[in-house]
Short mmCIF file of the C-alpha atoms (twelve columns), coordinates in Angstrom:
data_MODEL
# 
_entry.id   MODEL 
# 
loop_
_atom_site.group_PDB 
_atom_site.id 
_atom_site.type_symbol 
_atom_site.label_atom_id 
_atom_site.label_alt_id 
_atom_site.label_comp_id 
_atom_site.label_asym_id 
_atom_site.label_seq_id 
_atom_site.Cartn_x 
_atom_site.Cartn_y 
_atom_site.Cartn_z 
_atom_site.pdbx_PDB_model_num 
ATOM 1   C CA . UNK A 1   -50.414 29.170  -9.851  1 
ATOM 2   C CA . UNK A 2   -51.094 27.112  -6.413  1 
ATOM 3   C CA . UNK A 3   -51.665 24.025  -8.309  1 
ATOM 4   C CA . UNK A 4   -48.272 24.577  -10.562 1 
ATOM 5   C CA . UNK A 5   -45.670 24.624  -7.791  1 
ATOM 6   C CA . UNK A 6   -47.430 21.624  -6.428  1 
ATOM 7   C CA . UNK A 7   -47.110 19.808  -8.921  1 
ATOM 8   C CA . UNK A 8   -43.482 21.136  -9.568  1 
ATOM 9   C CA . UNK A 9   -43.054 20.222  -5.696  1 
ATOM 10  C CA . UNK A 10  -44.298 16.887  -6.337  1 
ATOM 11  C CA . UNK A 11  -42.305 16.262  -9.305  1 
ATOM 12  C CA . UNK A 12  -38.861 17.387  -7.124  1 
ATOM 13  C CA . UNK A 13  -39.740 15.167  -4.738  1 
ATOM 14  C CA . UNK A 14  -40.474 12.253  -7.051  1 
ATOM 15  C CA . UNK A 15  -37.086 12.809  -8.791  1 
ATOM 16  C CA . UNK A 16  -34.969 12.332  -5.483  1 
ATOM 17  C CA . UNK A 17  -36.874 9.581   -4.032  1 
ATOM 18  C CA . UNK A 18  -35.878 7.817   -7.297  1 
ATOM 19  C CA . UNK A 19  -32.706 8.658   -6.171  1 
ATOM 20  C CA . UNK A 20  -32.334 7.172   -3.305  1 
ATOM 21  C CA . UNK A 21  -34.728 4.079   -3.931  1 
ATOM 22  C CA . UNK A 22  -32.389 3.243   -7.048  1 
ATOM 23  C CA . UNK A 23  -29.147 3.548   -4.676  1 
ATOM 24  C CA . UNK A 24  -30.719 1.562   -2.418  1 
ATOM 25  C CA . UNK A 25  -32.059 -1.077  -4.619  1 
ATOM 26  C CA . UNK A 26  -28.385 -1.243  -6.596  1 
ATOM 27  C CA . UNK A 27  -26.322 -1.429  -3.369  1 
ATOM 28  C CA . UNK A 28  -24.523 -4.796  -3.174  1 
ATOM 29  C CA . UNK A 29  -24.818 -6.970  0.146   1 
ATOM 30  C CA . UNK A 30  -21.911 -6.728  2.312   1 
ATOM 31  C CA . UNK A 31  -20.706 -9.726  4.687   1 
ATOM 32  C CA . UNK A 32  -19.588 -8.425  7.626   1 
ATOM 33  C CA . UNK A 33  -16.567 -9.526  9.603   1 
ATOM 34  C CA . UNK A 34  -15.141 -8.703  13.785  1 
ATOM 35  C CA . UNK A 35  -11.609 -7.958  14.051  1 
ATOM 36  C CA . UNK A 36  -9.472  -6.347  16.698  1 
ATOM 37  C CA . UNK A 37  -7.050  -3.527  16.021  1 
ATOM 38  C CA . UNK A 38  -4.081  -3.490  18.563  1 
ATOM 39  C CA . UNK A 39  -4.010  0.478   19.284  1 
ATOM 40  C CA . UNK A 40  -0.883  1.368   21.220  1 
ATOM 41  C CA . UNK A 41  -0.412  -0.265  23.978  1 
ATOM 42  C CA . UNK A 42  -2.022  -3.712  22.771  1 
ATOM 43  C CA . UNK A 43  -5.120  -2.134  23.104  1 
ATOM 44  C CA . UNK A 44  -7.441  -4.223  21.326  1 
ATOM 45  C CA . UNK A 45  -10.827 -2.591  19.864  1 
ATOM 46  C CA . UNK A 46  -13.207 -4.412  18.243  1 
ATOM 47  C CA . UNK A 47  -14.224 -3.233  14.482  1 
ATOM 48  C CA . UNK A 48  -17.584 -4.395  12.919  1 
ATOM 49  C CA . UNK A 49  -16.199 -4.461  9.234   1 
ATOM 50  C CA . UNK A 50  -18.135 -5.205  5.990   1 
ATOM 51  C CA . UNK A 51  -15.965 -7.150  3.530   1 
ATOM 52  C CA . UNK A 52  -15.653 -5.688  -0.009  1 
ATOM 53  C CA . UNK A 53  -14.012 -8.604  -1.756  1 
ATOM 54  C CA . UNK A 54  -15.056 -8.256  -5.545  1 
ATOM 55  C CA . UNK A 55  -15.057 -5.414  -7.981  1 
ATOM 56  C CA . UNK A 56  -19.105 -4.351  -7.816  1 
ATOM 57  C CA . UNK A 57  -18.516 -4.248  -3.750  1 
ATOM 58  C CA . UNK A 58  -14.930 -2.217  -3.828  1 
ATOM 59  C CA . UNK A 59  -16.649 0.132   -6.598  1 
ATOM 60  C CA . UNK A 60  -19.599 0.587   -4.709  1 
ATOM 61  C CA . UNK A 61  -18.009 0.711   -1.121  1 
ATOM 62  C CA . UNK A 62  -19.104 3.056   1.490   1 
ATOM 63  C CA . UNK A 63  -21.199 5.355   -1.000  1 
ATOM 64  C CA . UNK A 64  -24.643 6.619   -0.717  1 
ATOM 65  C CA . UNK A 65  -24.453 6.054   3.092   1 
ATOM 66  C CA . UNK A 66  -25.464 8.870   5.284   1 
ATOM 67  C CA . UNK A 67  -24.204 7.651   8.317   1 
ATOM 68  C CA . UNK A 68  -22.126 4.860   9.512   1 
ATOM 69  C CA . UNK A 69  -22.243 3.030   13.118  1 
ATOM 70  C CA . UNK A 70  -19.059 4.046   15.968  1 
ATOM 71  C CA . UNK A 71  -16.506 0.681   15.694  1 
ATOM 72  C CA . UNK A 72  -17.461 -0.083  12.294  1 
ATOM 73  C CA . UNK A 73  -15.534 0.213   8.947   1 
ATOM 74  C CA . UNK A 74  -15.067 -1.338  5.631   1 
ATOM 75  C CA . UNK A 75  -12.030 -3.872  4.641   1 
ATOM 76  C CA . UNK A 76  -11.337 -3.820  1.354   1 
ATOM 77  C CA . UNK A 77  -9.615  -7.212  -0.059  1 
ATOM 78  C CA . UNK A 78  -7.823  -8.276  -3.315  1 
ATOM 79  C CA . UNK A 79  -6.025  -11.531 -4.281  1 
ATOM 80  C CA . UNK A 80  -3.133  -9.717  -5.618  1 
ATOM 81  C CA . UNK A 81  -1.089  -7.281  -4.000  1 
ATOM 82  C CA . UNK A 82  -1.244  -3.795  -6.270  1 
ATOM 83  C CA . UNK A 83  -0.811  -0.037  -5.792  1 
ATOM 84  C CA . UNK A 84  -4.506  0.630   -4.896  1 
ATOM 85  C CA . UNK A 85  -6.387  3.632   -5.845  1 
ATOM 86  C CA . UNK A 86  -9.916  4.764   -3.949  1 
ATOM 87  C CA . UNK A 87  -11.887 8.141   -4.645  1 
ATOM 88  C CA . UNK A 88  -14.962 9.535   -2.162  1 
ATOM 89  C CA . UNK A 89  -17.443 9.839   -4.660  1 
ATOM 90  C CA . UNK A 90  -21.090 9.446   -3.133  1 
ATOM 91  C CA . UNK A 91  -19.495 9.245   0.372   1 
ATOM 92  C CA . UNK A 92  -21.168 11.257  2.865   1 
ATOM 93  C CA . UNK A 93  -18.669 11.322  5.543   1 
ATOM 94  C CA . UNK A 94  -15.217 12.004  6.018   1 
ATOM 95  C CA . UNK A 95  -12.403 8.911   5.998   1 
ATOM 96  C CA . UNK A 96  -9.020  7.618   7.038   1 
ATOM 97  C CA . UNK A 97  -7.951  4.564   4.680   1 
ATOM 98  C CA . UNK A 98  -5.488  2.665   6.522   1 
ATOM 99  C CA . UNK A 99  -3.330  0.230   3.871   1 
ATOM 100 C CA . UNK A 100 -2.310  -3.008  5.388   1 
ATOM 101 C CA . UNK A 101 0.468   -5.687  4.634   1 
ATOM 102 C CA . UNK A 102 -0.621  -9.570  4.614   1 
ATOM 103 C CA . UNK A 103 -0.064  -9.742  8.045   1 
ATOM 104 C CA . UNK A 104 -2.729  -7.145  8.811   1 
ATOM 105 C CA . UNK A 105 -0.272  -4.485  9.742   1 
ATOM 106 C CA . UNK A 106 -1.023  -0.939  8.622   1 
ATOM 107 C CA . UNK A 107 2.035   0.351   6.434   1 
ATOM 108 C CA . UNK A 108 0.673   3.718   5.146   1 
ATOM 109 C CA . UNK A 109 -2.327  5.998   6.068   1 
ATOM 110 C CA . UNK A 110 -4.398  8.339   4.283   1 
ATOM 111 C CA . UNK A 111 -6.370  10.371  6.916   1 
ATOM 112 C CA . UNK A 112 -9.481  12.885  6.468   1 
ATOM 113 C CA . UNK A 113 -10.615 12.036  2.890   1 
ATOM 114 C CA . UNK A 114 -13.090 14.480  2.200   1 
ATOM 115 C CA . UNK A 115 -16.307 13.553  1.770   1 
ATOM 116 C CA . UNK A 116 -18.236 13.504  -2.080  1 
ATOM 117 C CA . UNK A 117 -13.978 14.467  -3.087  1 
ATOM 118 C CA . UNK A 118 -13.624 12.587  -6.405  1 
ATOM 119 C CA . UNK A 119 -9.737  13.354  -6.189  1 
ATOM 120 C CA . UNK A 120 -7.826  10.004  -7.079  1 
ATOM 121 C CA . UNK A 121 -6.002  8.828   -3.211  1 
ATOM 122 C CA . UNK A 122 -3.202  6.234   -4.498  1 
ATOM 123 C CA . UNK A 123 -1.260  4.148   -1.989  1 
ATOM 124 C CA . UNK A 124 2.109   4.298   -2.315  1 
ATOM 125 C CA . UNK A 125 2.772   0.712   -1.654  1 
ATOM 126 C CA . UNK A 126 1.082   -2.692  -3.146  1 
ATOM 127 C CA . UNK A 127 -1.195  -4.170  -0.846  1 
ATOM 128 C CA . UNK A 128 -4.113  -6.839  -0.642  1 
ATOM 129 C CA . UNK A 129 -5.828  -5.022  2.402   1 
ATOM 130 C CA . UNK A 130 -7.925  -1.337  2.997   1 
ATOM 131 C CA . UNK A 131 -9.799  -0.192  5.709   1 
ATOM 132 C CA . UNK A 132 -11.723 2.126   5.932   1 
ATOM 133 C CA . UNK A 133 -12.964 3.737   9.071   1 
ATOM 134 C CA . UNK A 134 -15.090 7.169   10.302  1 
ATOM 135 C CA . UNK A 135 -12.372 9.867   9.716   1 
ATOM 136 C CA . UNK A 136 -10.331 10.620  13.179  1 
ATOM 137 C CA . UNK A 137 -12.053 7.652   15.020  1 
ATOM 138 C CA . UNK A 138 -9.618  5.861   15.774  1 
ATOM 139 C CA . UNK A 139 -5.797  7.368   16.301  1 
ATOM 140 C CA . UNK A 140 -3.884  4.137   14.496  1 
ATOM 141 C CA . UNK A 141 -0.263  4.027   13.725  1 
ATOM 142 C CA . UNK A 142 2.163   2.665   11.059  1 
ATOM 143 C CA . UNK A 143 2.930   -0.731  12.603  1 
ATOM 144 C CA . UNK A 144 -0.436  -0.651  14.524  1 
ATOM 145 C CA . UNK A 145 -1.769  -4.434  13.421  1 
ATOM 146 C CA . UNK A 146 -5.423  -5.291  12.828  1 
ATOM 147 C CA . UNK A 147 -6.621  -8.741  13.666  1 
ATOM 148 C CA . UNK A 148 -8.311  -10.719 11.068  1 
ATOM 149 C CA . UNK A 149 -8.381  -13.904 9.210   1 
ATOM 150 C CA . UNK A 150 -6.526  -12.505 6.308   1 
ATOM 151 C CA . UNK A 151 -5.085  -16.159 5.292   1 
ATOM 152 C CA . UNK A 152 -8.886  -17.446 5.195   1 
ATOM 153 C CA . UNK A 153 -10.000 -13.967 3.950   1 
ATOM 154 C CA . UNK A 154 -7.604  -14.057 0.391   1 
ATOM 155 C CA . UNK A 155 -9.139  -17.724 -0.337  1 
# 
């Protein structure tokens, strides 16, 4: 009986270390990027931001993470200027997703996104630009501007 649940311990354990090796193994490699966010004021913070800029990064995005560093984020990029639609599956932590015009200037905000929620979030507005940072992190506004190359990044 001893020897059974071993075994049927060992196989458990087997099973999610498969899990995670394969997530691990199948995540894409993300270029990261510093830009400033004017908060208020012109208070400028610096973000650590891995660039999703193809369709197997923006799919894959912030999923099967467990954690995610203070002043870092995910930018999201596309050539052309949609509605853009985003879901938390995999994601272990809460979000804000923070849609930005071509300037870099936030125009609409989705805060808490619940983590592992596979509910479709839509923007309501076309945009080339999404952030996403550690849910209630940062306290950004509509109008707030982030600072990055955008004109180099959409090339």
């Amino acid at each position: 009986m001893i020897n059974q649940i071993k075994i049927t311990m060992l196989g458990v354990f087997l099973i999610l270390w498969q899990s995670v090796l394969y997530a691990e193994i199948n995540s894409p490699i993300f270029k990261k990027i510093i830009c400033g966010v004017n908060v208020g004021n012109n208070n400028v913070q610096e973000l650590s931001l891995e660039i999703a800029d193809n369709e197997p990064k923006r799919s894959y995005g912030l999923m099967n993470r467990e954690e995610m560093k203070s002043n870092s984020g995910m930018l999201f990029i596309w050539k052309d200027r949609q509605i853009r639609n985003f879901w938390m599956k995999n994601t272990h932590f809460n979000l804000d997703l923070f849609f930005l015009n071509n300037q870099g200037e936030i125009i609409e905000i989705y805060k808490n996104a619940k983590a592992f929620d596979e509910t479709n979030i839509k923007s309501q507005n076309e945009v080339n630009f999404v952030v996403e940072l550690r849910s209630g992190e940062y306290q950004l506004l509509i109008g707030d501007k982030f600072n990055c190359p955008f004109k180099e990044l959409l090339k």
